[in-house]
C-alpha positions as CSV (number, residue, x, y, z in Angstrom):
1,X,24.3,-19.5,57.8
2,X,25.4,-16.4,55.8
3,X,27.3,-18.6,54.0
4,X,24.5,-21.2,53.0
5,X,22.5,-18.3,52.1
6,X,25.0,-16.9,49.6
7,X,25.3,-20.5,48.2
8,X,21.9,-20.5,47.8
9,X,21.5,-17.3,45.7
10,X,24.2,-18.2,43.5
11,X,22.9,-21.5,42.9
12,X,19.6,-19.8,42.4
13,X,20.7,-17.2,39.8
14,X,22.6,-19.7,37.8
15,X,19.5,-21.8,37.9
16,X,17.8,-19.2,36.7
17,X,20.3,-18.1,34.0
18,X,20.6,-21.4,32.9
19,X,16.5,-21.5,32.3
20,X,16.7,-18.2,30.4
21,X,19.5,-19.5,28.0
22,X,17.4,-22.6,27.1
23,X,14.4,-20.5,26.5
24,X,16.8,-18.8,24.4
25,X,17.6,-21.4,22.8
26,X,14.5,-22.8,22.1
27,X,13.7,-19.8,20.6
28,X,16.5,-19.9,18.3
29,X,15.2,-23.4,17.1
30,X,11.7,-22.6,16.4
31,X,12.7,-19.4,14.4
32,X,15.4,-21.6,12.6
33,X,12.3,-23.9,11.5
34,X,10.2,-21.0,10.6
35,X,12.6,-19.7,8.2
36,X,13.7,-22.9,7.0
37,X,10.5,-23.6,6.0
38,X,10.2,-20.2,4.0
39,X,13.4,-21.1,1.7
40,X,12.1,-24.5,1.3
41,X,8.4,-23.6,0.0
42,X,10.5,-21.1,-2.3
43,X,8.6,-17.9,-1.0
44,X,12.1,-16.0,0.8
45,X,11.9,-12.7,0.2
46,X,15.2,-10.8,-0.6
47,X,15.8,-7.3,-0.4
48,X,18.0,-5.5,-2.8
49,X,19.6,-2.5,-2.1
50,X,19.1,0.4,-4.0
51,X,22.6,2.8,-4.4
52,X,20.5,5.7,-5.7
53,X,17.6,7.9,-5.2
54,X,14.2,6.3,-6.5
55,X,13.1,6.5,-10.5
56,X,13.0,4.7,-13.6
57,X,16.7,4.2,-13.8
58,X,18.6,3.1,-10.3
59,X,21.6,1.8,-9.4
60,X,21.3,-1.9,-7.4
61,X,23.9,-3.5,-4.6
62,X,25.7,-5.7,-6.4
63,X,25.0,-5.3,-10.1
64,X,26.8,-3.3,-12.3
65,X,25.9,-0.1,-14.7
66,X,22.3,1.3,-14.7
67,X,19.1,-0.7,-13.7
68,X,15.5,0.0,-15.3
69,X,13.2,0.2,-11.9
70,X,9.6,-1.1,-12.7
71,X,8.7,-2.4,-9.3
72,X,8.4,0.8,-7.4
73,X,4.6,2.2,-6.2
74,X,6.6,5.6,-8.2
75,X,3.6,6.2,-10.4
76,X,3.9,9.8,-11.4
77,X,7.8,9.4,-10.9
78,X,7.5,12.0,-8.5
79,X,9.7,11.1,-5.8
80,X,12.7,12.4,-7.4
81,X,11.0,15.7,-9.2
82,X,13.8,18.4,-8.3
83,X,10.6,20.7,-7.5
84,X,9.0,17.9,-4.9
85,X,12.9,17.5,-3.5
86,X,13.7,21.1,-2.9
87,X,10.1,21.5,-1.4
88,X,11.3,19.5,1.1
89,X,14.6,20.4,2.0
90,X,12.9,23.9,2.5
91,X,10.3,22.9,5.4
92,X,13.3,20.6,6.7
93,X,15.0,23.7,6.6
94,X,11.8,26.1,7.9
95,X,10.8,23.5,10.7
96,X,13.1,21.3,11.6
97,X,13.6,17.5,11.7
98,X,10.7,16.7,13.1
99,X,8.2,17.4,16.1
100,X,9.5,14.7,18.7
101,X,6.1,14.6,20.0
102,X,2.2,13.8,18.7
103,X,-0.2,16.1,17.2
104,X,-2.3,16.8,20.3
105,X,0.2,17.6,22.5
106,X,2.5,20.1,20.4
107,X,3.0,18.0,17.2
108,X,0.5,19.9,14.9
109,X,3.0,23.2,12.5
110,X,0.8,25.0,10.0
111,X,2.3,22.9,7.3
112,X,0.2,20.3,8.9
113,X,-3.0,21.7,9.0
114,X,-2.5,23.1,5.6
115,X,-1.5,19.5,3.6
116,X,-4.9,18.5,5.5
117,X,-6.9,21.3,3.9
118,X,-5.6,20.8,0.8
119,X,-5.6,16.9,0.4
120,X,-9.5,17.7,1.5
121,X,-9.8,20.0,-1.1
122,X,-8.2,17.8,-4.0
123,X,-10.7,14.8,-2.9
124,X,-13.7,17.4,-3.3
125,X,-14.6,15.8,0.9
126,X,-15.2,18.2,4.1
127,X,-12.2,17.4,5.8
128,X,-8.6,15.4,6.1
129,X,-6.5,14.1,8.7
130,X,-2.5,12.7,8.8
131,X,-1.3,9.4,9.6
132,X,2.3,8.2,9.4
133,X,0.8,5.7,7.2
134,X,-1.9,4.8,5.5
135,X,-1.5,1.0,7.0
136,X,-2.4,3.3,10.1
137,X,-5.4,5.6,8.8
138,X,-6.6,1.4,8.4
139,X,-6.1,0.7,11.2
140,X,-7.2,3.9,13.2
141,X,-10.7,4.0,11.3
142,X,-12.9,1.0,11.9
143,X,-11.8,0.5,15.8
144,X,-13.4,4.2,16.1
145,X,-16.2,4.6,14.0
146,X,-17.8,1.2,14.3
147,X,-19.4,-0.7,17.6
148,X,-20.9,-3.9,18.4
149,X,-24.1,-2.2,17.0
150,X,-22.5,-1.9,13.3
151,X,-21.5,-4.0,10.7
152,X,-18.7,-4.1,8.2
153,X,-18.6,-5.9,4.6
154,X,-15.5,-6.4,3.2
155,X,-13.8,-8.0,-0.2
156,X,-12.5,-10.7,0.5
157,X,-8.9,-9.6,-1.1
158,X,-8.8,-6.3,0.5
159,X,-5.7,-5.0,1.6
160,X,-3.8,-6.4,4.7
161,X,-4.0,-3.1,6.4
162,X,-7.9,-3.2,5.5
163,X,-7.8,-7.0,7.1
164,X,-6.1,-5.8,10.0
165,X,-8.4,-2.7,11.1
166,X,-11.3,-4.4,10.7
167,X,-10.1,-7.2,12.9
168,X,-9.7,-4.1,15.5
169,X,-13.5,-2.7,16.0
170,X,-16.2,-5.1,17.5
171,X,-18.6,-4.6,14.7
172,X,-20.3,-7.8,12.7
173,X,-17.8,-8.6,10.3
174,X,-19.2,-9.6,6.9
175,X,-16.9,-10.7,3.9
176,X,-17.9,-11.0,0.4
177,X,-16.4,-12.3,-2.9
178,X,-14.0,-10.7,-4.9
179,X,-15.7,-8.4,-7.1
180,X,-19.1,-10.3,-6.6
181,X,-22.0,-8.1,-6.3
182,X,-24.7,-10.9,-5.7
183,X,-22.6,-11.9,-2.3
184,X,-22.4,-8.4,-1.4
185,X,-26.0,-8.0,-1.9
186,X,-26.9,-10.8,-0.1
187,X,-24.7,-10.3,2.9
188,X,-26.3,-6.5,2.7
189,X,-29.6,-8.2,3.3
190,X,-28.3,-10.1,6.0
191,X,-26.4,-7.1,7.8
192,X,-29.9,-5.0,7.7
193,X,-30.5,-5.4,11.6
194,X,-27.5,-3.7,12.2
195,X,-26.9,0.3,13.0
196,X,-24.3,1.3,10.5
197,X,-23.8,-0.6,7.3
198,X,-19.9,0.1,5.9
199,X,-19.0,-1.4,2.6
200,X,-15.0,-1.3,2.8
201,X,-13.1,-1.8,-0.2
202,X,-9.7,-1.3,-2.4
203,X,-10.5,1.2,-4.9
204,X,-7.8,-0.6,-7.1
205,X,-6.6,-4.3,-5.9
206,X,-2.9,-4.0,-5.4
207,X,-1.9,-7.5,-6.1
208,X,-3.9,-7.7,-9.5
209,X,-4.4,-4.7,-11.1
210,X,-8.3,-4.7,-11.4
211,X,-10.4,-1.8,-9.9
212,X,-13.2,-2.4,-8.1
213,X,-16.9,-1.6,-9.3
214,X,-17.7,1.4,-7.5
215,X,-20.6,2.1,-9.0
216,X,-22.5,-1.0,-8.5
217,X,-20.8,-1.2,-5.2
218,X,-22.3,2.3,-4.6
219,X,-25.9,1.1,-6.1
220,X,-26.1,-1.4,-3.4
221,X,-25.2,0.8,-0.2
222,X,-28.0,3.2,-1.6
223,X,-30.6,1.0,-1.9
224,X,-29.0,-1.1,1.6
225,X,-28.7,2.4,3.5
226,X,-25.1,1.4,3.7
227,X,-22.0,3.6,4.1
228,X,-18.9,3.4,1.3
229,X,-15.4,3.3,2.3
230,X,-12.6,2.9,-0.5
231,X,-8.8,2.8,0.2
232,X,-7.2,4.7,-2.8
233,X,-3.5,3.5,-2.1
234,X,-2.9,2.4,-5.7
235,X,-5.5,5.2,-7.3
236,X,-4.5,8.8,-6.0
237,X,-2.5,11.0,-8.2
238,X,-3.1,9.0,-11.4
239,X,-6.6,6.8,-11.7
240,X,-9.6,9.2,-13.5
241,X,-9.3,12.3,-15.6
242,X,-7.7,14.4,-13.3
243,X,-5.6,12.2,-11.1
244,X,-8.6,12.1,-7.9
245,X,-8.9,7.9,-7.6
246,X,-11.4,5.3,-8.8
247,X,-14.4,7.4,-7.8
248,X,-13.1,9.8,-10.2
249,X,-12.6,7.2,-12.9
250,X,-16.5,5.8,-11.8
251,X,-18.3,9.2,-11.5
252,X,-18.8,8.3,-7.6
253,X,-17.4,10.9,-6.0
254,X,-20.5,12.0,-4.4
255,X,-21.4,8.6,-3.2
256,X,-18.2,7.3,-1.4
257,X,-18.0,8.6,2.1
258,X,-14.8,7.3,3.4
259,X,-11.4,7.3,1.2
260,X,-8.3,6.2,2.9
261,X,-4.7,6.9,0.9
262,X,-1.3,7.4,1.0
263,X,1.4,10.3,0.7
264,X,3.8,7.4,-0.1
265,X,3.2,6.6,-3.4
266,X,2.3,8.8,-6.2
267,X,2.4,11.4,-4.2
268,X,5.6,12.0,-3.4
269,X,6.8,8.7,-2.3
270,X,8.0,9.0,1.3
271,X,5.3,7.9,3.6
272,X,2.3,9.5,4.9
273,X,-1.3,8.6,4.8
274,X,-4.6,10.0,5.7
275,X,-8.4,9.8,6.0
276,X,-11.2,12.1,4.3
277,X,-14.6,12.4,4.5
278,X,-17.7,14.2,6.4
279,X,-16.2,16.6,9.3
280,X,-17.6,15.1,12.4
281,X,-15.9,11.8,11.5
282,X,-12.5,13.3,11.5
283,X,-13.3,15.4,14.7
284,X,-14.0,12.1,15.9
285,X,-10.5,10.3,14.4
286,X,-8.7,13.1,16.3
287,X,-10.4,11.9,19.7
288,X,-10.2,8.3,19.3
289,X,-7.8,7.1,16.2
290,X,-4.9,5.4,18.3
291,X,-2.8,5.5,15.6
292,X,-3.2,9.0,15.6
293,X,-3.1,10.0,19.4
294,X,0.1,7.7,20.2
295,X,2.2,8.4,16.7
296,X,4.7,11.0,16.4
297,X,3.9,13.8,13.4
298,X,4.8,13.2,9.9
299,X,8.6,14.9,9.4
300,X,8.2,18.5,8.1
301,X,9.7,17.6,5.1
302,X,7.4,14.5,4.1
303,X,5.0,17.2,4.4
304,X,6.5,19.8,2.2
305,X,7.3,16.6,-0.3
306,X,4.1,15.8,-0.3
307,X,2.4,19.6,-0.6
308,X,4.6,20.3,-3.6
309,X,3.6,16.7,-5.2
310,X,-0.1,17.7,-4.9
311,X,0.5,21.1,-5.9
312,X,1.9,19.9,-9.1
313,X,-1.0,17.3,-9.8
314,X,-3.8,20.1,-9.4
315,X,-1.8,22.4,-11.7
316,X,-1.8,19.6,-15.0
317,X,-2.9,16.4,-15.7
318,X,-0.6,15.5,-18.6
319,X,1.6,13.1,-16.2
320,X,-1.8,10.9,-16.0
321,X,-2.6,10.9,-19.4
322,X,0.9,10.0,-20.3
323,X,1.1,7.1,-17.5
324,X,-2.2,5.4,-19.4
325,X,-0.6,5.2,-23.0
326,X,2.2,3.9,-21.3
327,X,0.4,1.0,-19.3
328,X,-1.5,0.0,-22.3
329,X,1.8,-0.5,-24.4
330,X,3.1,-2.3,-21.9
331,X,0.2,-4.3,-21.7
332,X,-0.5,-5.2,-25.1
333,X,2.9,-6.2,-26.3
334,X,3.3,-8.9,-23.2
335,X,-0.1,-9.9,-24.0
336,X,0.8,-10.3,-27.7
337,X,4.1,-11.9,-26.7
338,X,2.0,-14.5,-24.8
339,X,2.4,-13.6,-20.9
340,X,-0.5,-13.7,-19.0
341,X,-1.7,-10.4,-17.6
342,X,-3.9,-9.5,-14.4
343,X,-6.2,-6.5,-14.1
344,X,-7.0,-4.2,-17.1
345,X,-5.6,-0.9,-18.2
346,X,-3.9,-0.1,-14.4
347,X,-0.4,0.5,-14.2
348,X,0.2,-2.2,-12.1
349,X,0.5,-5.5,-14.8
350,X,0.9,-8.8,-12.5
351,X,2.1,-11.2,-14.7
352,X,1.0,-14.6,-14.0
353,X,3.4,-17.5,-13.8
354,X,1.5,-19.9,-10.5
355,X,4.8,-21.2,-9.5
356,X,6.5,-19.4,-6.5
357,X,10.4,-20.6,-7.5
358,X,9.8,-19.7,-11.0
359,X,8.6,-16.2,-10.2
360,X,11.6,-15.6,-7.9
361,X,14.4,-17.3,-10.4
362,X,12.6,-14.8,-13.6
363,X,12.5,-12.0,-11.4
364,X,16.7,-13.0,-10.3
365,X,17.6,-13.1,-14.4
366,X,15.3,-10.2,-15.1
367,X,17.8,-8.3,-13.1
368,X,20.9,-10.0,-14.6
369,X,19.5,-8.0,-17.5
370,X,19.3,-4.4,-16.3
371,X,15.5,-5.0,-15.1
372,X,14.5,-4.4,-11.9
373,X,11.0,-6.4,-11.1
374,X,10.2,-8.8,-7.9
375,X,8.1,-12.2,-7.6
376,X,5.5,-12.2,-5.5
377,X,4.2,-14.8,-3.8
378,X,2.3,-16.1,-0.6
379,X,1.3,-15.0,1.9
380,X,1.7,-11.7,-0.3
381,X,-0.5,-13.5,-2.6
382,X,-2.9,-16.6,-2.6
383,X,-0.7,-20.4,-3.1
384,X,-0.7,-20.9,-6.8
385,X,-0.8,-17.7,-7.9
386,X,2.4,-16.0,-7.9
387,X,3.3,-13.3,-10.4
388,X,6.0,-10.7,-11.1
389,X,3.8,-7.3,-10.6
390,X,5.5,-5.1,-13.0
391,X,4.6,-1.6,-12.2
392,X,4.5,1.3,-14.7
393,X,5.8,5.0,-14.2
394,X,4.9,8.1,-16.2
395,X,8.7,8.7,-16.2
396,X,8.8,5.2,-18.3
397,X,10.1,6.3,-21.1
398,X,8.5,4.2,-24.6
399,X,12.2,2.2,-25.1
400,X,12.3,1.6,-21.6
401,X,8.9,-0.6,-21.8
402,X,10.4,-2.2,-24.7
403,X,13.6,-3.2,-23.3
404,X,11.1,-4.7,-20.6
405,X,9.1,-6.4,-22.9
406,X,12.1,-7.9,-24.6
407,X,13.8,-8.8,-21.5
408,X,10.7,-10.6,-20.2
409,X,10.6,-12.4,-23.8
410,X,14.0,-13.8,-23.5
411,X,13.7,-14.9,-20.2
412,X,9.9,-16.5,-20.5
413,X,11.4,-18.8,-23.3
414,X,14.7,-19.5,-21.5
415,X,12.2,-21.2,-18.2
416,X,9.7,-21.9,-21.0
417,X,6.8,-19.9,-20.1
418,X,6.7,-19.2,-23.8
419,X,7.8,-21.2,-26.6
C-alpha cells in the first residue's frame, strides 16, 4: 500500500510537471508569434547602446568615432552640466543611496520637501509633490481626484500615461478631437450634469511637435465651469519666456489648475515627476495617490540633479532663447530641403515619411553617418504615420544642425524621399 501510494505521487508530480512544461511551451509559441509579427509589420524596436554620458555628442555600441545625439528629451542639454553632475554626487554623498522605503513611512529627507517647494514656486502654484515618474503623477492623479460623480475630457492623442490614468478613476470619460475646440465644446455641454468638469491635456504633443491651444482650451472650461489639467512633459524648462511651460508661452498660468511634469527631461534628465496645483489637492495626492504611497523615494541624488537644474533655469533664460533660434534653423532648412515637418517652432521636429520600414532603414543610415535619430512608428504612433522625431538641444551647436540637415539630404534622395 505504501508502495502504490508513492507510485501514485510520482506519477502525479510528473503529470503535473509535464502540464507545466507544455504551458510553458505554449507560452513560448504565442510570444514567438507576437514578436514575429512585430519584425514582419516592420515596427521592431532596437535599442542602441550608448558608451557615454548623455549630450549632443555620444559615443554608440557598435559604431565607430563620435555620434551627433538628436533623439534625446535633453532639451537644455542639462544632463551632463558639470554643475547639475556634482550637485548630485554631493546629496549622494550627504544622504546616501537612497531611502529603501516610501515617503510616509520614513522616505521624506529635507531635500525632498525642499525640490517640492521650489518646483511649486517655479510654476507660480500653491503646492508640489514627487513621483518617480511623471508616467506615475498620471497615473496617481485621476484615480484620486475624480468619482463616478465627475467627468474627464481628454484629446484624443494625449499621452499614454494620460490614456492610462484616466482609464484608472471611475469618472465619465469624454474624448475629443485633436486640437478641435467645437468637439470639446460640445462634449463640455454634454458632461454639464456632472460634478467636476476636468479638461486633461498635453501642454505640447510629444509625437508631433504642436502645442495645444490653452487659451481657447481655458475659454471653454470658464465658461463650462470646468477644471484645466496640462501635462508639461515636453514644455518645462524651455517653452515661454522664462522656461515655465505652455501656459507660460499662452499667458494661462492663472487659469490652468493641474500641471503634471517631469524631472527627466529638461530638467536634469534622470527621472522624477511631480504634480502642482491648489494645496488641498496635493494633501489629498499624499493620502490617496498609489503611485505615491507604494513607491520608493526618488534617489537623493536625482534630487540634487534636479534642484541644481532648476536652480540654474531661475537664474537665466539665455539657454531658452538659444534652444528657439536653434529649432527654427533646423526647421527651415529641412523644410526648404523638402522634408515634411510636424508641429511648429517646438524643438521636437517629427519628420514625416508614413512608411514604418522606411523610417527605421533612414534612421539605420542616418547613424551610418555619425547621426543619432530613431523611427517611430505604431503603436508609438498612428499606422501611416511614422516619422523620425528629431529633437533639438540648446547644446546643438549651429554646424551640428547642419551636418543634420545634410545628412538627412543625402539619405532622403538615396530612398527617394526627395529627388
Amino acid at each position: 500500500m505504501w508502495a502504490g501510494r508513492v507510485w501514485r505521487a510520482a506519477f502525479s508530480g510528473a503529470t503535473r510537471g509535464r502540464r507545466a512544461q507544455s504551458a510553458l511551451a505554449q507560452l513560448r509559441d504565442i510570444l514567438e508569434g507576437e514578436l514575429e509579427g512585430i519584425r514582419q509589420a516592420g515596427t521592431w524596436k532596437s535599442e542602441r547602446i550608448i558608451r557615454s554620458r548623455q549630450g549632443p555628442h555620444i559615443h554608440v555600441d557598435g559604431v565607430s568615432g563620435g555620434i551627433l545625439n538628436f533623439c534625446a528629451n535633453n532639451y537644455l542639454g542639462l544632463s551632463s552640466h558639470p554643475e547639475v553632475i556634482q550637485a548630485g554626487l554631493q546629496a549622494l554623498e550627504e544622504f546616501g543611496a537612497g531611502l529603501s522605503s516610501v515617503r510616509f513611512i520614513c522616505g521624506t529627507q529635507s531635500i525632498h520637501k525642499n525640490l517640492e517647494a521650489k518646483i511649486a514656486c517655479f510654476h507660480q502654484r500653491e503646492d508640489a509633490i514627487l513621483y518617480p515618474s511623471c508616467f506615475d503623477a498620471n497615473t496617481g492623479l485621476f484615480e484620486a481626484l475624480l468619482t463616478p460623480e465627475d467627468a474627464v475630457l481628454s484629446d484624443e492623442l494625449n499621452h499614454a500615461s494620460i490614456i492610462d490614468g484616466i482609464r484608472l478613476c471611475k469618472a465619465h470619460k469624454f474624448r475629443y478631437r485633436h486640437l478641435d475646440m467645437a468637439d470639446l465644446e460640445a462634449k463640455l455641454q454634454e458632461a454639464q450634469k456632472h460634478r467636476l468638469r476636468l479638461v486633461a491635456t498635453d501642454g505640447a504633443f510629444s509625437m508631433d511637435g504642436d502645442v495645444a491651444p490653452l487659451q481657447e482650451i481655458c475659454r471653454l472650461a470658464s465658461r463650462y465651469g470646468a477644471l484645466v489639467f496640462v501635462d508639461e512633459c515636453h514644455a518645462t524648462g524651455f517653452l515661454g519666456p522664462t522656461g515655465r511651460g505652455t501656459d507660460e508661452l499662452l499667458g494661462v498660468m492663472d487659469q490652468v489648475t493641474i500641471i503634471n511634469s517631469t524631472l527627466g527631461k529638461a530638467l536634469g534628465g534622470a527621472e522624477g515627476g511631480y504634480t502642482v496645483g491648489p494645496e488641498p489637492l496635493v494633501a489629498l495626492l499624499r493620502q490617496r495617490a498609489r503611485p505615491y504611497l507604494f513607491s520608493n523615494s526618488l534617489p537623493p541624488a536625482v534630487v540634487g540633479c534636479a534642484t541644481k537644474a532648476l536652480d540654474l533655469l531661475m537664474e537665466s533664460n539665455s539657454i531658452v532663447q538659444s534652444m528657439a533660434a536653434k529649432t527654427q534653423r533646423f526647421r527651415s532648412k529641412m523644410e526648404a530641403a523638402g522634408f515634411t515637418i510636424s508641429g511648429a517652432s517646438h524643438p521636437i521636429c517629427p519628420v514625416m515619411l508614413g512608411d514604418a520600414r522606411l523610417a527605421s532603414r533612414m534612421a539605420d543610415d542616418m547613424l551610418g553617418r555619425g547621426i543619432f535619430v530613431t523611427g517611430f512608428s505604431y503603436p508609438v504612433v498612428p499606422k501611416g504615420k511614422a516619422r523620425i522625431r528629431v529633437q533639438i538641444s540648446a547644446v546643438h551647436s549651429e554646424d551640428d544642425i547642419d551636418r543634420c540637415v545634410e545628412a538627412f539630404v543625402e539619405v532622403g534622395r538615396l530612398h527617394g524621399v526627395l529627388p
